[in-house]
Phi, psi and omega in degrees: 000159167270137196263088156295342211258340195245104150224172198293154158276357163223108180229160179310159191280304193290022192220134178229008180272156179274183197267140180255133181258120151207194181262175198281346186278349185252018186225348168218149162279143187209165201216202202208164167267180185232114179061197165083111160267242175232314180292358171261000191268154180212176198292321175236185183146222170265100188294146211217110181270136178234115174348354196260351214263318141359299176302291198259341189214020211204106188272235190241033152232116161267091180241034161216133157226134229223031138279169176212145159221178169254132174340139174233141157309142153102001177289168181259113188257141172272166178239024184092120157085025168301133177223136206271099194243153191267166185238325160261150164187190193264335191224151156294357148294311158337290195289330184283067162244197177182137180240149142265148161293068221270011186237168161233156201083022167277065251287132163274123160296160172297143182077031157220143194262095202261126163278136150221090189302100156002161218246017149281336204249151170253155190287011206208314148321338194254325206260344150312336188253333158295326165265023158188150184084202202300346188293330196278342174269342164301293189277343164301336189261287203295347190290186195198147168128163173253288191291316189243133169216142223229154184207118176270172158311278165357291193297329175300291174329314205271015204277146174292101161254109160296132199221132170273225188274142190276024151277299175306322175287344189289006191248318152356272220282349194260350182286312157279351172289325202286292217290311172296322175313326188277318141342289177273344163323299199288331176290324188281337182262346182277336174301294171305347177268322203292306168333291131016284169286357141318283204313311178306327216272344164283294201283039162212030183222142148325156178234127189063259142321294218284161195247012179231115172294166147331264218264126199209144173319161154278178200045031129208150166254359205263125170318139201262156182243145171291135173233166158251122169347332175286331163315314187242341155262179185233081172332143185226149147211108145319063204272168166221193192274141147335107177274177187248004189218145160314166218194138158269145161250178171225148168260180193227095200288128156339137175072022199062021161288356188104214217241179178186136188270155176229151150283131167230096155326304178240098190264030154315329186251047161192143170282123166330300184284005172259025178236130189247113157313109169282196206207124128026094182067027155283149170252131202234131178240140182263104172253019143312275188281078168323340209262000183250348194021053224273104167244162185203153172240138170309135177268166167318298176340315186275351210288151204074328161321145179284149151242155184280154204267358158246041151225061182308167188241135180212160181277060215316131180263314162216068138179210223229131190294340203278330175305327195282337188301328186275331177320285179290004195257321172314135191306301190289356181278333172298321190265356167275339193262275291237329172285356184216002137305153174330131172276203195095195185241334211312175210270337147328314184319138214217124168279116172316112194280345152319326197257043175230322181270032117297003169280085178323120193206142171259121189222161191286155179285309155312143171288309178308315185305301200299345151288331186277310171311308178283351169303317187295317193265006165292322186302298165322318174295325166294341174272296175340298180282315165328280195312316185279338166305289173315329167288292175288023179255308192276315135004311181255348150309322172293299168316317181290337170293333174298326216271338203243008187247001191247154164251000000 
């Protein structure tokens, strides 16, 4: 029947016509995968999609599968353009998703629920329309189970599906693959950067015993020397007066990524003295969580702002803030605080800041070098975050398109 009353909030200019409802048991056929766990994939073989991977790896076109098995009697092969809903998962939000299948010869695992729509629905329109808006929300209420929830074939036939015309749907659908593409273009290059500034940050720092990196700027040569911290920073603490208007502080994000403001409205409900002005090129280490290892270097932006008194701040003495910033952001350097902090686990734990500037590192004796190293991985970092800006820019353009292109 015709939806007259429900259209999309964003649509192609050419298409006016209304959108038709029905259910998925009278436009498609359908049919369950067959056997295969995780203990069945091997390095080469048949490729194989298994219902877990939904989840974790695979958006709503498939065309590379980078699993494998070996052939079973009795098996299910796809034949192209099949679209795939898992039958198990942990939340019922989760299990109401769907991919298509766009190659043929692929084997389907067991726990996955195969559609095969009628030559009115395109396929990839349907499984868009099965992971988001009221169909995802339709089938969410139907999964059933508590530690596990299971969504049959059954439950999929009773599913509503609003649909337009199959030229719209085909332009829908070539409109989010170009968005997915664009996705993984930006994830694989944002991947590909982090790989990169791994490799470097070993190979332009000495390895162990050695007093030289791999990979080292030209013009200079000279052996990089053991310091204890205390030698190239400075503790600083800044207190400052109880303000009376609301006032910003800053935390300090996990992995190096830098700083991030908190409002604080009322500042009657924080101590003044467990809070320090920073400054333009502090460098702030969080020796709370040893194990999140958070560093950050001050931006202008932050300067005059507060930090909590378990983010000491320090000041460089013979050497370059943006380099001691990688010093310590180094894995092995993580793994020096983590050997002389307190035990336990607990989220409490605290690194003694006396034993934290006793903490040995090798760094080069020119300044300048140590400026041409931290300029380069401040530059990395900087590509890094473009990419992940952009990644998440583009995430949220797709989601927002799901939300208004659907009825």
């Amino acid at each position: 029947m015709a939806v007259k009353d429900k259209k999309p909030s964003i649509r192609f200019n050419e298409f006016t016509d209304a959108w038709e409802q029905r259910k998925l048991g009278k436009i498609a056929a359908f049919s369950k995968g067959r056997g295969y766990s995780k203990n069945d994939l091997t390095e080469v073989g048949t490729p194989i999609i298994l219902y877990g991977r939904l989840y974790t790896k695979y958006q709503t076109m498939i065309s590379e599968v980078d699993t494998f098995a070996v052939d079973k009697p009795g098996s299910v092969y796809s034949s192209g353009n099949e679209v795939i809903v898992p039958s198990s998962g942990e939340t019922a939000e989760d299990i109401a998703r769907a991919s298509v299948v766009e190659k043929s010869g692929v084997l389907l695992g067991g726990d996955l629920n195969i559609i095969h729509p009628n030559n009115d629905v395109d396929s990839a329109f349907l499984a868009l329309s099965v992971s988001n808006g009221e169909q995802q929300k339709l089938l969410a209420k139907k999964a059933q189970g508590k530690s596990v929830v299971h969504l049959h074939n059954a439950d999929l036939q009773e599913v509503e599906l609003s649909y337009p015309s199959k030229q719209e749907q085909v332009e829908i659908s070539r409109l989010f693959r170009d968005l997915d593409n664009l996705i993984t273009l930006h994830q694989r290059k944002h991947d590909k950067m982090v790989i990169v500034k791994k490799s470097m940050l070993e190979k332009m720092f000495p390895k162990d015993v050695a007093n030289v990196p791999e990979i080292r700027f030209a013009g200079f040569a000279d052996a990089w020397e053991q310091r204890k911290l205390s030698e190239l920073i400075t503790p600083v603490v800044r207190e400052v007066p109880k303000p009376t208007e609301p006032y910003e502080k800053i935390s300090v994000r996990s992995h190096a990524k830098g700083t991030f403001h908190q409002k604080i409205e009322n500042p009657d409900s924080v101590a003044m003295d467990k809070l320090f002005v920073v400054r333009e090129n502090d460098l702030i280490v969080n020796i709370t969580f040893a194990w999140e290892h958070a560093i950050a270097v001050a931006t202008k932006e932050d300067d005059g702002l507060l930090v909590s008194h378990r983010f000491p701040t320090y000041t460089m003495s013979n050497s370059d803030v943006g380099f001691m910033k990688y010093v310590v952001s180094r894995e092995n350097f993580r793994r020096k605080m983590e050997l002389i902090s307190p035990g336990g686990a607990g989220r409490n734990r605290v690194l003694d800041k006396k034993d934290f500037m006793n903490i040995e590192v090798i760094a080069p004796i020119e300044i300048d070098e140590q400026n041409r190293i931290g300029t380069f991985f401040k530059h990395l970092d900087k590509l890094i975050t473009l990419h992940r800006r952009e990644l998440e820019k583009l995430k949220n353009i797709n989601k927002s398109m799901l939300e208004k292109m659907f009825v």
